[in-house]
Backbone bond lengths (Angstrom), bond angles and torsions (degrees), N, CA, C in turn:
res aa  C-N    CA-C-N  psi(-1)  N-CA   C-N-CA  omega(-1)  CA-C   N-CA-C  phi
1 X - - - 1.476 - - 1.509 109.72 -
2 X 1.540 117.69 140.16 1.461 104.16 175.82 0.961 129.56 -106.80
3 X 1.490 130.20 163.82 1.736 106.49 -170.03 1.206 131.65 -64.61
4 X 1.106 118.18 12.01 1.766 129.75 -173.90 1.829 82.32 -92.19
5 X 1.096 113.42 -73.21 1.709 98.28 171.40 1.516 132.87 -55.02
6 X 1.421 100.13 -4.75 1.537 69.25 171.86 2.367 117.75 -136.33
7 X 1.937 60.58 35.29 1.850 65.10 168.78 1.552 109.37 -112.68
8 X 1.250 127.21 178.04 1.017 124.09 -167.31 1.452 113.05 -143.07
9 X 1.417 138.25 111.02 1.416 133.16 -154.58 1.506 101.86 -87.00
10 X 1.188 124.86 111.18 1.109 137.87 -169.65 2.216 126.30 -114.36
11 X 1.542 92.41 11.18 1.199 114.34 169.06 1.676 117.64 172.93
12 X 1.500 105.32 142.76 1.171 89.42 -160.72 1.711 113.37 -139.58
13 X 1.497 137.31 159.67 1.390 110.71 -144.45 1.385 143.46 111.72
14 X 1.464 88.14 -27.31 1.383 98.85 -172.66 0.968 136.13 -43.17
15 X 1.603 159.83 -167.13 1.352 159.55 -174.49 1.496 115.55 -76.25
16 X 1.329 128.21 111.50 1.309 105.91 -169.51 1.438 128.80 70.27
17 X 1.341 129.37 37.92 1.065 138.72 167.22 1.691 116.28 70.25
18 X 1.493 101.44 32.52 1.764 110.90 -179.45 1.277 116.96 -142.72
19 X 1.111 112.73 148.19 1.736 128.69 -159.69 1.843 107.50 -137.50
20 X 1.063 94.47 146.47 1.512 103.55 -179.82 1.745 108.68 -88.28
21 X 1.865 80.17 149.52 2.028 74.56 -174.46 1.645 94.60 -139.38
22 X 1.052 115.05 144.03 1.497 114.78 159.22 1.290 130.61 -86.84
23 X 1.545 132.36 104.48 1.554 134.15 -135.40 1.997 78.04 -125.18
24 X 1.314 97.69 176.93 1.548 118.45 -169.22 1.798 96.92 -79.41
25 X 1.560 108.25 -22.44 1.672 102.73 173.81 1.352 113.55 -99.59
26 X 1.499 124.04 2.96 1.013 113.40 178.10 1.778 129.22 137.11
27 X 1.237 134.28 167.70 1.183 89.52 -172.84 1.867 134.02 -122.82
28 X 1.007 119.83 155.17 1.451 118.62 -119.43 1.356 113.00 -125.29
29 X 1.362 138.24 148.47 1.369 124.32 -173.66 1.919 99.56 -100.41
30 X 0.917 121.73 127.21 1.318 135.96 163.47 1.258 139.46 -111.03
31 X 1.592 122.80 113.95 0.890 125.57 -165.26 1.745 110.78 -86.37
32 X 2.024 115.16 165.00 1.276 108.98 163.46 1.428 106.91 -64.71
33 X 1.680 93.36 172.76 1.717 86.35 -174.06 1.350 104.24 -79.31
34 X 1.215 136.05 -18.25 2.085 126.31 -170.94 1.440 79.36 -95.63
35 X 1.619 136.86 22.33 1.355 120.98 168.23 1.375 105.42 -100.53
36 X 1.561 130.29 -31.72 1.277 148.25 -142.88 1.809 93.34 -59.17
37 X 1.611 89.12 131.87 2.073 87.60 175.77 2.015 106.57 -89.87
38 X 1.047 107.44 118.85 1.487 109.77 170.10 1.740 109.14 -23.93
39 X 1.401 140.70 -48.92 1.243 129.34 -173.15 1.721 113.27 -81.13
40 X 1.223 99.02 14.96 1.633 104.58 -173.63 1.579 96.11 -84.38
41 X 1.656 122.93 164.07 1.422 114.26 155.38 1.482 120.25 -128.53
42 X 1.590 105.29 161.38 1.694 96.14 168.85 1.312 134.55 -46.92
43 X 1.427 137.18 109.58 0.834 116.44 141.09 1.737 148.38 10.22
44 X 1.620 129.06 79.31 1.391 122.68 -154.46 1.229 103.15 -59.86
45 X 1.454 135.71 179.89 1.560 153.39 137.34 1.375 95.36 -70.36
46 X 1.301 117.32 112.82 1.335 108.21 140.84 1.667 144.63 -60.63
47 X 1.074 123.36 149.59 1.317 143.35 165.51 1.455 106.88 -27.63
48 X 1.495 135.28 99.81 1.550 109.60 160.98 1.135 136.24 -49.51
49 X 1.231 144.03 121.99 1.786 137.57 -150.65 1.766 98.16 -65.21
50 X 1.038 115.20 -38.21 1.668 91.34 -176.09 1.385 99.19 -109.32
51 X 1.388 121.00 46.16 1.708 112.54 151.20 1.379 129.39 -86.37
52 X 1.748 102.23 -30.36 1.184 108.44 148.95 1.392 151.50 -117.24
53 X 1.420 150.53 109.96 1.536 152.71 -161.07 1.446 103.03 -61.70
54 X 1.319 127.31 -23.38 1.196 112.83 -178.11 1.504 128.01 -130.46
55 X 1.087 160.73 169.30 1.573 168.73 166.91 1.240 97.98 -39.11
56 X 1.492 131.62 117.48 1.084 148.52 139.97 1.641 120.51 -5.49
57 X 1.602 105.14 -59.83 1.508 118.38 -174.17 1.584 113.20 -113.66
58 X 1.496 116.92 -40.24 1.894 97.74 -174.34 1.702 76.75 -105.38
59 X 1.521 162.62 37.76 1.114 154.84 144.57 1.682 102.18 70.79
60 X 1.574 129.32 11.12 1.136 118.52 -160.65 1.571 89.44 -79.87
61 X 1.769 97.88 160.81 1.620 116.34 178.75 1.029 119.66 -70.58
62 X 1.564 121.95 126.04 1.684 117.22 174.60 1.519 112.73 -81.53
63 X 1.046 94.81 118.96 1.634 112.01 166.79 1.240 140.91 -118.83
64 X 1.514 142.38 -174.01 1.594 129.01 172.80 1.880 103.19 -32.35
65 X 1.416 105.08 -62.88 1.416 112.04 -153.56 1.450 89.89 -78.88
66 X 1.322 140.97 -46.90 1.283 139.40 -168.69 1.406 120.81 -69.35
67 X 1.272 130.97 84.50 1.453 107.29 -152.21 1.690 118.25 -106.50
68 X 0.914 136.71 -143.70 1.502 116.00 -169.59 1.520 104.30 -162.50
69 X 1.527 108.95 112.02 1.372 161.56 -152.61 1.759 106.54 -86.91
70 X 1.127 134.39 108.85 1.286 119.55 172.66 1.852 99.50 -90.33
71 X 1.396 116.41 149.52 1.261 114.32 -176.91 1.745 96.61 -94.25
72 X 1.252 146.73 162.86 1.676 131.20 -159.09 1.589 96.09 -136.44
73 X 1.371 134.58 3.33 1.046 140.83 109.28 1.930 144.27 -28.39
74 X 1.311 95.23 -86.60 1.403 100.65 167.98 1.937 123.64 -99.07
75 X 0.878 94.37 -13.63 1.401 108.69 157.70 1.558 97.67 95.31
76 X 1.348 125.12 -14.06 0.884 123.28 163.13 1.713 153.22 -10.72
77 X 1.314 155.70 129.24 1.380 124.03 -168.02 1.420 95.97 -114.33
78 X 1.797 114.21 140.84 1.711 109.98 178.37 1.438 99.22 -133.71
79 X 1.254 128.65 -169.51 1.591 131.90 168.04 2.108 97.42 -78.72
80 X 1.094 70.38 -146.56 1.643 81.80 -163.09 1.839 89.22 -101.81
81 X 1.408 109.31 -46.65 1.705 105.26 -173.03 1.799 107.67 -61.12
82 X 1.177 111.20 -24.12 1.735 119.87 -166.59 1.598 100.99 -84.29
83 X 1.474 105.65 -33.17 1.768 102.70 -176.59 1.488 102.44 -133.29
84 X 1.492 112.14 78.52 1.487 107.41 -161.93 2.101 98.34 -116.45
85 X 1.947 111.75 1.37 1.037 107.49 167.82 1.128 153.40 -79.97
86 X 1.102 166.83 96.44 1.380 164.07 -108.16 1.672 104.37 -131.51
87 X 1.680 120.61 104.42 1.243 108.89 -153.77 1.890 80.48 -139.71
88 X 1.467 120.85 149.33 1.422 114.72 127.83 1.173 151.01 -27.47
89 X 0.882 141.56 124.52 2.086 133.06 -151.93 1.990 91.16 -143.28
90 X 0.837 113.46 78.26 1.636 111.19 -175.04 1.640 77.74 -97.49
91 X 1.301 162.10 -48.06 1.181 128.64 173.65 1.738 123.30 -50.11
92 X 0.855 116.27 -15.55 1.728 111.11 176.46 2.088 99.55 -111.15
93 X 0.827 104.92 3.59 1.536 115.16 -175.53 1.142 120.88 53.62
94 X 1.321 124.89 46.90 1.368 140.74 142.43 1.713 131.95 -33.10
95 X 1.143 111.06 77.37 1.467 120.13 -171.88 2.013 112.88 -40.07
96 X 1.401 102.49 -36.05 1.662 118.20 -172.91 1.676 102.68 -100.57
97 X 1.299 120.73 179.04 1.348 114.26 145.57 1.726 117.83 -78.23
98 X 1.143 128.93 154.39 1.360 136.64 168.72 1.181 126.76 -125.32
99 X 1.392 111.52 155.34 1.652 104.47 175.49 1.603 131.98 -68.82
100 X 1.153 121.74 127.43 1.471 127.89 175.66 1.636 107.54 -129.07
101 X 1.427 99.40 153.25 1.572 125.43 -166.40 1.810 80.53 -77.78
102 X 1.428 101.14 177.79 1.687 115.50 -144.41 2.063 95.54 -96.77
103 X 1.163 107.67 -26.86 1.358 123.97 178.83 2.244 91.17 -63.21
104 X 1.496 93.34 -79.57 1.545 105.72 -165.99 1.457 105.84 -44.91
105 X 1.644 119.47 -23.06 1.616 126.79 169.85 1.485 126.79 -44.71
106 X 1.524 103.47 -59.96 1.099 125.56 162.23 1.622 128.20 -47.72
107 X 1.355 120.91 -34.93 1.165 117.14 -160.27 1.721 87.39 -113.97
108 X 1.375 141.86 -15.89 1.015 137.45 168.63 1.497 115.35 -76.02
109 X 1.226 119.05 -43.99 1.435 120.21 171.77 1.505 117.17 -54.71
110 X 1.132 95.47 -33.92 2.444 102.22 -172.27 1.688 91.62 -85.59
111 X 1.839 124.84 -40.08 1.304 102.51 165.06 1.209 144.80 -67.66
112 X 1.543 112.34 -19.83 1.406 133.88 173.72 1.740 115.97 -59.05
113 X 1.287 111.85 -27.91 1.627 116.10 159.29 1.081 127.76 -44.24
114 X 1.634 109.19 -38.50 1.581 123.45 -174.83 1.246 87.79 -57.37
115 X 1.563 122.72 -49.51 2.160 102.78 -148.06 1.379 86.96 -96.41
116 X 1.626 147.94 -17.16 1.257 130.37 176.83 1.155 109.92 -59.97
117 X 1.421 111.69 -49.59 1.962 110.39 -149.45 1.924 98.74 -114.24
118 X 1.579 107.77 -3.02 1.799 101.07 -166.52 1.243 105.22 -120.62
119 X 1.114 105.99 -20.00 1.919 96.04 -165.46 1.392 127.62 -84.50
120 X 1.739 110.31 -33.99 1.503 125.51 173.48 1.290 102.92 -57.72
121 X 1.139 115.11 -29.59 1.658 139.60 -150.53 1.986 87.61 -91.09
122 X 0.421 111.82 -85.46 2.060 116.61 175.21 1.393 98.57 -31.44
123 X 1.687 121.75 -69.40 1.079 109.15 -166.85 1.725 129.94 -65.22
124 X 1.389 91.57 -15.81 1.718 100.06 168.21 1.201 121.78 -100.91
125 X 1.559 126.96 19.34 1.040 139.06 138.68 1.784 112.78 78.52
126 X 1.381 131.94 -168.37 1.202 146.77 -158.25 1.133 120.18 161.73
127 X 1.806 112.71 144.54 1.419 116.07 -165.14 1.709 109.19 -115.93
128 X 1.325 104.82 124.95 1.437 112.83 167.29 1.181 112.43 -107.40
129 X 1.695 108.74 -167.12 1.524 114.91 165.68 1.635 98.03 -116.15
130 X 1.439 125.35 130.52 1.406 124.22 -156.44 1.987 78.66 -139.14
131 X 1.503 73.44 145.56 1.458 98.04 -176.69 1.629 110.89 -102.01
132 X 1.124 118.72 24.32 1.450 117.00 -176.71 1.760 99.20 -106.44
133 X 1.253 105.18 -41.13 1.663 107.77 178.46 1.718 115.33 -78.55
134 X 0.717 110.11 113.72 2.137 114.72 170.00 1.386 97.27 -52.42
135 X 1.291 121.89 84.15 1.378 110.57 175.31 1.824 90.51 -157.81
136 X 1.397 124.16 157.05 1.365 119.71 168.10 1.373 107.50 -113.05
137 X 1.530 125.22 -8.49 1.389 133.11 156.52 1.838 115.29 -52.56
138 X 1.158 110.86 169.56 1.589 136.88 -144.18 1.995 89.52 -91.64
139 X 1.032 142.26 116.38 1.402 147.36 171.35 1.362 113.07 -74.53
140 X 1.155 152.03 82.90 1.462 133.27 169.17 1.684 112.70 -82.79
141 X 1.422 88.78 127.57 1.412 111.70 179.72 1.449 130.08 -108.37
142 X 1.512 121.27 115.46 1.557 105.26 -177.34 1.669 104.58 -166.20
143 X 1.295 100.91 142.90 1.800 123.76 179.63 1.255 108.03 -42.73
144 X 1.187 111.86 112.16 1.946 115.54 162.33 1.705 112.64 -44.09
145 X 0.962 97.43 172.05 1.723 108.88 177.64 1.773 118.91 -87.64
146 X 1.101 96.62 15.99 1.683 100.92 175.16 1.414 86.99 -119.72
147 X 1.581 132.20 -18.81 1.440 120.09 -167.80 1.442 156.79 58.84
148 X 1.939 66.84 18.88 1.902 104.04 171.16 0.892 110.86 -92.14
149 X 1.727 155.46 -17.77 1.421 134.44 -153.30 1.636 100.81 -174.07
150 X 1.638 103.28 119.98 1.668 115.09 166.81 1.300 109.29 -49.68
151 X 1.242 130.11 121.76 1.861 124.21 155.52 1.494 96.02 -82.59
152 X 1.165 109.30 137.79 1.488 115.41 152.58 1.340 113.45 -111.20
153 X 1.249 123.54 140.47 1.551 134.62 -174.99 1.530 125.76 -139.27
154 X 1.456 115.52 130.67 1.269 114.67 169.99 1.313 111.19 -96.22
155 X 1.385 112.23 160.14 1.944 105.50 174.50 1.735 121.61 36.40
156 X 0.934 99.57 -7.51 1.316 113.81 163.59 1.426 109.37 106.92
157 X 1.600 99.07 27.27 1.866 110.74 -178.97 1.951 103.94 -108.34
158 X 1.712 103.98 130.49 1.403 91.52 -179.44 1.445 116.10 -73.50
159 X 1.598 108.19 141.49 1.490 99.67 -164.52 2.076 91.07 -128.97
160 X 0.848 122.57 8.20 1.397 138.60 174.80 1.637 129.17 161.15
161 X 1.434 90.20 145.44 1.645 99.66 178.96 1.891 101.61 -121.67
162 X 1.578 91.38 157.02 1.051 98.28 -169.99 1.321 98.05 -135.03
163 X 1.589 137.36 117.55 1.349 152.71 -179.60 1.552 113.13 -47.46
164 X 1.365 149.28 92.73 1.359 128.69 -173.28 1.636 130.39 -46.57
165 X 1.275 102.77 -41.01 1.662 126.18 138.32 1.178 131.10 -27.13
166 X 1.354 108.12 -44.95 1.774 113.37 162.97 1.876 121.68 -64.14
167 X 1.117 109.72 -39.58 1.129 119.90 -176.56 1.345 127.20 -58.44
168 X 1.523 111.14 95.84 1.825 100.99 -176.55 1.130 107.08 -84.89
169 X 1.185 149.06 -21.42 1.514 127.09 -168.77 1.784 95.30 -145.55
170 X 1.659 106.20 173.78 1.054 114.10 -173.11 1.652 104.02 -153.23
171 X 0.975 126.77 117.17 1.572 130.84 -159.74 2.110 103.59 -145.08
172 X 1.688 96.81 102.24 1.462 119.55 -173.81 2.019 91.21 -76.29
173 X 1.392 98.76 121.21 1.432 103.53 168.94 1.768 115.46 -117.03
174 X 1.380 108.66 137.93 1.384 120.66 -159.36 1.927 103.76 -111.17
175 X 1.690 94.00 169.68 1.378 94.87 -159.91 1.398 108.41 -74.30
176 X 1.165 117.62 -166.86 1.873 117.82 -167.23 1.735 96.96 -83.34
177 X 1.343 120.54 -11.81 1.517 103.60 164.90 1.484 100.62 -111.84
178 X 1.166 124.68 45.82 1.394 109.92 148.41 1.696 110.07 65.30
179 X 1.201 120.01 13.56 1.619 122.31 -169.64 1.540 119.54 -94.20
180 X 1.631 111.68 -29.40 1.702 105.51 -164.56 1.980 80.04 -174.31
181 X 1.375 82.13 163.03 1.575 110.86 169.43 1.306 127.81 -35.68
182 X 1.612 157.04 75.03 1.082 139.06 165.60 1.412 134.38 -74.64
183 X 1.459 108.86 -6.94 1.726 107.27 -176.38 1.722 92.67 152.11
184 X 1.542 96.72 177.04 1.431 120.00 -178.94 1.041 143.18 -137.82
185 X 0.805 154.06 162.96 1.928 149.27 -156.79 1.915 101.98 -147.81
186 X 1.319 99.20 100.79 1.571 97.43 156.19 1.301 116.72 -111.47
187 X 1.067 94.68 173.21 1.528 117.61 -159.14 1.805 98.33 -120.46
188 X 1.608 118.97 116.70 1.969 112.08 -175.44 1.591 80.98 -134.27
189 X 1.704 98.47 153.80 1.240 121.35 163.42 1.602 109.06 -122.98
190 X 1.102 118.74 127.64 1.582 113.81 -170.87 1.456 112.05 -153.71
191 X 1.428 99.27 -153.58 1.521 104.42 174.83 2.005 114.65 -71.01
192 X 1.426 92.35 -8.04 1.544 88.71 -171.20 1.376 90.97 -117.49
193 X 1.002 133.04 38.79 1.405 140.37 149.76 2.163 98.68 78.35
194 X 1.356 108.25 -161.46 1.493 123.51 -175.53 1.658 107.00 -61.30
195 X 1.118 114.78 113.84 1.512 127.08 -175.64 1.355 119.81 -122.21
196 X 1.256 136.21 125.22 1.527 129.97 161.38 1.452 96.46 -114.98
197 X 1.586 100.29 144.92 1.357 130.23 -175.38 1.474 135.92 -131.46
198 X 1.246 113.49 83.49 1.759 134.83 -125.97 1.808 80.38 -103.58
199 X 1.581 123.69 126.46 1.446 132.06 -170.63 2.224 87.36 -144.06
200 X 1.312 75.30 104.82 2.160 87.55 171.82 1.461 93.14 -115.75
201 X 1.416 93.92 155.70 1.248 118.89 177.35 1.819 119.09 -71.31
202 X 0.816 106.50 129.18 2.022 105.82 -174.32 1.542 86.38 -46.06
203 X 1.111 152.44 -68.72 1.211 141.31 -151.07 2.077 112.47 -165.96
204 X 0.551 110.84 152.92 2.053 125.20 -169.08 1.213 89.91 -79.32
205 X 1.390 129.23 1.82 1.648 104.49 157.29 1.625 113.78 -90.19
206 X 1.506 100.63 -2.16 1.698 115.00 -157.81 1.825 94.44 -51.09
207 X 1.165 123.71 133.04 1.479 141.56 155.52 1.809 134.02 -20.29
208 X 1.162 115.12 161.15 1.507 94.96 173.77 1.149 118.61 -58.06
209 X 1.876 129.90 -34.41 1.241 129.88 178.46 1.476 153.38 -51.78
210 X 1.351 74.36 7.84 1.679 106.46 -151.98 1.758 89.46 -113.89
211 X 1.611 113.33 -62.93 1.355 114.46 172.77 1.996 117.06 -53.69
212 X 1.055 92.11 -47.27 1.681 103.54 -174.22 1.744 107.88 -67.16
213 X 1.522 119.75 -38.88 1.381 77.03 172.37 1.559 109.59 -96.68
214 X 1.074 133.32 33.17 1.510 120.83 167.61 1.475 89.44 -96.72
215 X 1.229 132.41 -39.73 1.530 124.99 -172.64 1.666 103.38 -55.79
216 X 1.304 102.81 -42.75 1.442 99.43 -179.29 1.546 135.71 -83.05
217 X 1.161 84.00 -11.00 1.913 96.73 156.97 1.677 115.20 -77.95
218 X 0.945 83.84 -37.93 1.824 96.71 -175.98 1.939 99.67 -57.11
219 X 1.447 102.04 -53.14 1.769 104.63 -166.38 1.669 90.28 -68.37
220 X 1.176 123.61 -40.46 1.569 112.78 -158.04 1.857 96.49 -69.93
221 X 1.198 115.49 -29.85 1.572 107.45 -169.97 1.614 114.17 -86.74
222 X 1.344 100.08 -13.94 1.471 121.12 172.12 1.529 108.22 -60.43
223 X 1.695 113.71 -64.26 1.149 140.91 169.72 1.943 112.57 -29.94
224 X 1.498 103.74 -51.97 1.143 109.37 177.96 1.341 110.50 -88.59
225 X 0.943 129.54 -16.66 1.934 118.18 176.29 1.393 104.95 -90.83
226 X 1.552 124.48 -16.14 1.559 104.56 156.76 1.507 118.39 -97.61
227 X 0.938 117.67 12.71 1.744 120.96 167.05 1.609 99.93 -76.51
228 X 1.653 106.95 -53.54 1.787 110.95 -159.22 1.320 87.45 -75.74
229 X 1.370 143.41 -38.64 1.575 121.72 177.98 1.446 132.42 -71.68
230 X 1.503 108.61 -28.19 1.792 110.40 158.81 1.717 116.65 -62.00
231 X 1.193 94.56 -39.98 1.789 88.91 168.71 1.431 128.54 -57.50
């Protein structure tokens, strides 16, 4: 059965074009699909329960007492000692924490930083001086609430968006002694063809706010270029 069958939409409306569903791992915030945020992931296939007789990772035998664990991450099946963690999954939109195998633990906990310490932080944005707008005024830049697309704004008028999806590269540039963060240069391919998009800091006295959300653009795009390369 696939997970489109076997979740169940159980409210609908939600904030930003997402609704809660009750899925076989649990239950889950779901977005429309032109809602879906780029750092989100697919949904795995699970494991059919009797495809495998044994533990995924230490190979031990499932039996009465041994019982058999889907991991809600990789979809994987383990004993209970191999997937015995109970973690937050805000990339698959897991409303609770859920269980994941000891591998998917690891790499969910170091991603889970992104939405503790980066994301409020993106979506409330920061002002540089960006060289893409003809303007000598202050640019503030920051992630919409679906967490698909930079607004950039002058005076508080939108004067460009930038697709997160578009963005192939991401390159943190530092001050003339080499000491801390001054700004960044991406690199977008889009409807307006090959673009670099150079964002400096108004000045090296500029604040942590200024460093933190470029740091945090940087981890979230990081995040997604090792998702699309394990696939």
């Amino acid at each position: 059965m696939s997970s489109v069958h076997s979740e169940e939409r159980i409210a609908s409306d939600y904030l930003y074009g997402k609704h809660f569903v009750k899925s076989r791992g649990g239950l889950r915030i779901q977005p429309d699909p032109d809602e879906t945020s780029p750092f989100s992931l697919p949904e795995p296939s699970w494991m059919p329960d009797g495809k495998d007789r044994c533990c995924s990772k230490c190979q031990a035998e499932f039996n009465f007492r041994r019982r058999r664990h889907h991991c809600r991450r990789c979809g994987k099946i383990y004993c209970g000692t191999c997937a015995n963690d109970h973690i937050i999954l805000p990339r698959l939109g897991y409303v609770y924490a859920v269980r994941l195998c000891w591998d998917c633990s690891v790499l969910t906990r170091a991603e889970n930083r992104f939405y503790t310490d980066y994301l409020k932080r993106l979506i409330k944005g920061a002002s540089y001086s960006c060289d893409l707008l003809d303007t000598a005024d202050m640019t503030h830049i920051s992630l919409t609430e679906n967490q698909r697309t930079l607004n950039l704004k002058v005076s508080g008028v939108l004067r460009e968006r930038i697709s997160i999806d578009s963005i192939q590269s991401l390159d943190l540039e530092v001050n003339s002694r080499g000491e801390t963060v001054s700004g960044l240069l991406l690199l977008t391919v889009g409807d307006k063809g090959v673009r670099k998009v150079r964002l400096r800091f108004p000045s090296e006295r500029s604040g942590d706010a200024c460093r933190d959300w470029l740091v945090g653009l940087q981890k979230g795009l990081q995040m997604i270029q090792k998702t699309q390369a394990s696939s």
